[in-house]
C-alpha angles and dihedrals in degrees: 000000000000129000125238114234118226112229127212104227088170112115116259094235088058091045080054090052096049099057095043081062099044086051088048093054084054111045093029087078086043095046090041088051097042088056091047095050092046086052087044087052093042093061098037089053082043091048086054102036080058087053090055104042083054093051094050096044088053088041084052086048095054097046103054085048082058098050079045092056100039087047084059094046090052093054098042084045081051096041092050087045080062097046085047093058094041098054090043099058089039079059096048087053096051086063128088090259108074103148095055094053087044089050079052095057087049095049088042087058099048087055092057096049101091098220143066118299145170133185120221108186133349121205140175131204151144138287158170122238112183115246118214125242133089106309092031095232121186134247122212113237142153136270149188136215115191119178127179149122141267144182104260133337096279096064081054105048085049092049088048095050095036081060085042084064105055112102084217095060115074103186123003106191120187102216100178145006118161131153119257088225131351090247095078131034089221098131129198120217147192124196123189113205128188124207113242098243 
């Protein structure tokens, strides 16, 4: 017994139709998930991405707090340095030779000038530093005269404030810095300095 064969009598272009649609049906879920599952990763890598930029702002926070602090600490570590040197030239000077800590001060200071110094002659000497009150009596002290040459005005003027800075100094006075000739500006210098009492 033969079998009888179906025929399509459909057109080909709606045969073409429907399975555009079948295939739609069945790549339409798979294309929907596979949105869904890219937005779910792009905010999980923005949602990331956030964490991060925080923690870098408040890293960036706290380390700047640090370079603060350790700024601070540099300058207190520098301060107390200071201190150090001070009490401890107060302390040379307590002792029976004067004139060689004060000798130190001056040396310290020509090693801080910058340029080129040389000292000529160092004295010390007496002298008289009004005190105030009524009569205006006077009050013996000590004082040092330090003459020399450099090599221009600058190296002076550094010699002079590198003294001024000294705690066992009370007045530095430059009295005097001419040139020998106008060829040269090699200058001489003398610089008067009284004791802090």
């Amino acid at each position: 017994m033969k079998t009888a064969k179906r025929v399509n009598l459909l057109p080909v272009e709606l045969l073409r139709r429907f399975e555009h649609r079948r295939q739609a049906r069945r790549w339409i879920p798979i294309g929907a998930a596979t949105v869904v599952l890219l937005g779910f990763g792009q905010f999980a890598l923005d949602y990331r991405a956030g964490q991060a930029a925080a923690a870098h702002a408040e890293l960036t926070v706290r380390t700047a707090q640090l370079l603060a602090v350790e700024r601070q600490t540099q300058q207190l570590q520098q301060d107390a340095q200071r201190i150090r040197q001070t009490l401890q030239q107060r302390d040379a000077l307590e002792q029976a030779d004067v004139p060689l800590a004060l000798l130190q001060i001056v040396a310290s200071a020509c090693k801080s000038r910058g340029g080129e110094l040389r000292i000529d002659s160092y004295r010390m000497e007496e002298s008289a530093s009004a005190a105030a009150g009524v009569n205006r009596s006077t009050t013996p002290g000590k004082r040092i005269i330090v003459t020399g040459l450099a090599n221009d005005a600058l190296t002076v003027s550094r010699f002079v404030d590198a003294l001024r800075a000294s705690a066992a100094l009370a007045d530095v006075v430059l009295e005097a810095s001419q040139a020998p000739d106008d060829q040269t500006a090699t200058r001489t210098f003398h610089v008067r300095c009284d004791l802090a009492n």
